[in-house]
C-alpha positions as CSV (number, residue, x, y, z in Angstrom):
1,X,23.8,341.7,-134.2
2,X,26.5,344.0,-135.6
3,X,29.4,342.4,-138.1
4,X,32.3,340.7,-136.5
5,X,34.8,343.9,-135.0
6,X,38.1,344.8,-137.8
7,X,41.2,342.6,-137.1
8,X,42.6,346.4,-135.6
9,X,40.0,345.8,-132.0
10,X,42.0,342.9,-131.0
11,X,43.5,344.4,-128.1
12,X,39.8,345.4,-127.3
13,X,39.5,340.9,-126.6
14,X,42.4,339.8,-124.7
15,X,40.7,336.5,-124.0
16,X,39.1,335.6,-127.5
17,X,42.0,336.9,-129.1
18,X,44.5,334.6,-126.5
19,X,42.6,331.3,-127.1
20,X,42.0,332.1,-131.2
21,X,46.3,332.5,-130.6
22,X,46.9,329.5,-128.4
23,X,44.7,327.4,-131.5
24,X,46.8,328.7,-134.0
25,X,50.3,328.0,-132.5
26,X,49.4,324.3,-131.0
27,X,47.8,323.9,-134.4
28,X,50.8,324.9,-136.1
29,X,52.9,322.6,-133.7
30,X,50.8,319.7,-134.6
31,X,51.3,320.3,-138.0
32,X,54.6,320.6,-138.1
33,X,55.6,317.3,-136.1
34,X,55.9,318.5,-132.6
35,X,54.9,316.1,-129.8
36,X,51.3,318.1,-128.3
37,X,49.9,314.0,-127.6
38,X,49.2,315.3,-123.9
39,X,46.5,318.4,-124.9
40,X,44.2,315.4,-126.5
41,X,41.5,313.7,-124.4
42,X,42.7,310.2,-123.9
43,X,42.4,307.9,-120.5
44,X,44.5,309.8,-118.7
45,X,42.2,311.8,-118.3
46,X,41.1,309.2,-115.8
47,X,44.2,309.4,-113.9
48,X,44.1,312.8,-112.9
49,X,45.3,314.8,-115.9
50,X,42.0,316.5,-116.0
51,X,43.8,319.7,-118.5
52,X,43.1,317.6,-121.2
53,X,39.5,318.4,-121.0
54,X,40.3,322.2,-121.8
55,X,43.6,321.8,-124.1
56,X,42.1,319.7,-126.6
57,X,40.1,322.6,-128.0
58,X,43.6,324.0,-129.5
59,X,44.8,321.7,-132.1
60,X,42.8,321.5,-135.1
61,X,42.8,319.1,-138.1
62,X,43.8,321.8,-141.2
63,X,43.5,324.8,-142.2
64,X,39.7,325.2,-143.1
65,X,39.0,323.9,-139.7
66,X,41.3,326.4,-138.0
67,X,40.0,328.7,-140.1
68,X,35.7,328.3,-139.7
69,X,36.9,327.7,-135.5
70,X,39.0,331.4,-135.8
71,X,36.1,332.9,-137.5
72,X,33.5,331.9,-135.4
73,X,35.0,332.4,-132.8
74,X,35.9,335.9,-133.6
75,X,32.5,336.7,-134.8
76,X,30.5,335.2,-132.0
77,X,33.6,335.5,-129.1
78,X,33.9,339.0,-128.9
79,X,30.1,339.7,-128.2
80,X,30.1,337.8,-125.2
81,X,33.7,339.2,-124.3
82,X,32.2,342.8,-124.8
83,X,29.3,342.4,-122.8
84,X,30.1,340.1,-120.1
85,X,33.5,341.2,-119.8
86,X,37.0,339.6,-119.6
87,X,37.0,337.4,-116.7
88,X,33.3,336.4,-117.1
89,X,34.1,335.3,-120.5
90,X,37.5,333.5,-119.6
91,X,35.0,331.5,-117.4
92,X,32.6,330.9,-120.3
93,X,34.8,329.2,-122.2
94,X,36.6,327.2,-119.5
95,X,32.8,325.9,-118.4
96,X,32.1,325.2,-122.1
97,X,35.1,323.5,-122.8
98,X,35.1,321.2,-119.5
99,X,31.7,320.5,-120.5
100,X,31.7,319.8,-124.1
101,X,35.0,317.9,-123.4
102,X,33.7,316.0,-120.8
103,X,30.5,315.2,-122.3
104,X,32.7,313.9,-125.4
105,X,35.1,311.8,-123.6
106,X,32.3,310.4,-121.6
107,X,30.6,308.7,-124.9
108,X,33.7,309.2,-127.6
109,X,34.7,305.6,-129.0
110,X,38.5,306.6,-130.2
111,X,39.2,309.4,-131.6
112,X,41.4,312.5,-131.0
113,X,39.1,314.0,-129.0
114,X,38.8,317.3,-131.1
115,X,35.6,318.3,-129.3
116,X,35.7,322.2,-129.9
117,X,32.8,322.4,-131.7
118,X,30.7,321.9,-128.3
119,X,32.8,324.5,-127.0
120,X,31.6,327.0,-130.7
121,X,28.1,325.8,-130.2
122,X,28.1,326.9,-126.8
123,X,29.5,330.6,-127.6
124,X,27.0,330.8,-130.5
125,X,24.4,330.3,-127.8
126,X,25.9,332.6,-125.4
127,X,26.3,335.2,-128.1
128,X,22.6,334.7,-129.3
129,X,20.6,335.0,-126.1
130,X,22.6,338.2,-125.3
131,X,21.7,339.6,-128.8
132,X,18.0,338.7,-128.3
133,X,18.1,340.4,-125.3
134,X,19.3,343.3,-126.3
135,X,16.8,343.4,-128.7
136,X,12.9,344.2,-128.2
137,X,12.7,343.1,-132.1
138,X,14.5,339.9,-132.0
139,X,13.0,336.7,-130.9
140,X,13.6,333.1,-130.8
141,X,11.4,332.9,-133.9
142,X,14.1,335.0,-135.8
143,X,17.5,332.8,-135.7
144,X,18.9,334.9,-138.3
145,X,19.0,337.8,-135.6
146,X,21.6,335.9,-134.1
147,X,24.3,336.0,-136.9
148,X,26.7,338.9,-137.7
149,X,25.5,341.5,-140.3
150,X,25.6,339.8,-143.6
151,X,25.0,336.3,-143.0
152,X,21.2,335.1,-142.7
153,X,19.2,331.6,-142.5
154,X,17.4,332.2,-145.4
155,X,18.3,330.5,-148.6
């Protein structure tokens, strides 16, 4: 899989470069006082305020968090924007964070409900089959295949 794209492309990933924008600013927010109590999960979710199961992938707890989230998702996010396109990927990420966020609030005992990481694991997945099948040489024996230039699974 080729390295992550230059910080220059990011009009090239309207969508991964929105939601990596939305999670800096409501992260930001959170951090600096401001009120964002109805983007967690919580049971009101139970009541009909069924946003919460997409906006509580924005805030994030500091800034190595934000920052691992941001790189991921840059690294991993704009290979399945590139390939399956913008809408397809908007989509994505809406299914995976419904999912992961439903999946989380379902079995969660307290808790902010910070459940991203279903939503990361999910593009890494995403991002992996489309590499291995754009690959005759990579297989599922080879995880290493699935990460951008420069990082490997071997120690």
């Amino acid at each position: 899989m080729p390295g992550a794209p230059k910080w220059n492309e990011i009009p090239k990933y309207p969508v991964i470069a929105g939601i990596g924008a939305l999670a800096v600013g409501v992260t930001i927010a959170w951090w600096a006082k401001v009120d964002i109590s109805s983007l967690f999960e919580s049971a009101e979710i139970r009541r009909g305020q069924l946003w919460r199961l997409v906006t509580s992938i924005f805030p994030h707890l500091d800034i190595l968090h934000l920052a691992f989230n941001l790189y991921w998702l840059w690294a991993l996010g704009t290979v399945v924007e590139r390939v399956y396109g913008h809408a397809k990927t908007a989509l994505l990420l809406l299914l995976f964070a419904v999912g992961s966020n439903s999946l989380d609030f379902a079995f969660a005992q307290g808790g902010v409900g910070l459940s991203g990481v279903g939503m990361a694991y999910s593009v890494y997945c995403v991002s992996c089959l489309t590499a291995m099948s754009d690959s005759a040489e990579s297989s599922i024996e080879e995880p290493s295949s699935c990460l951008p230039d420069g990082f490997s699974s071997a120690s």
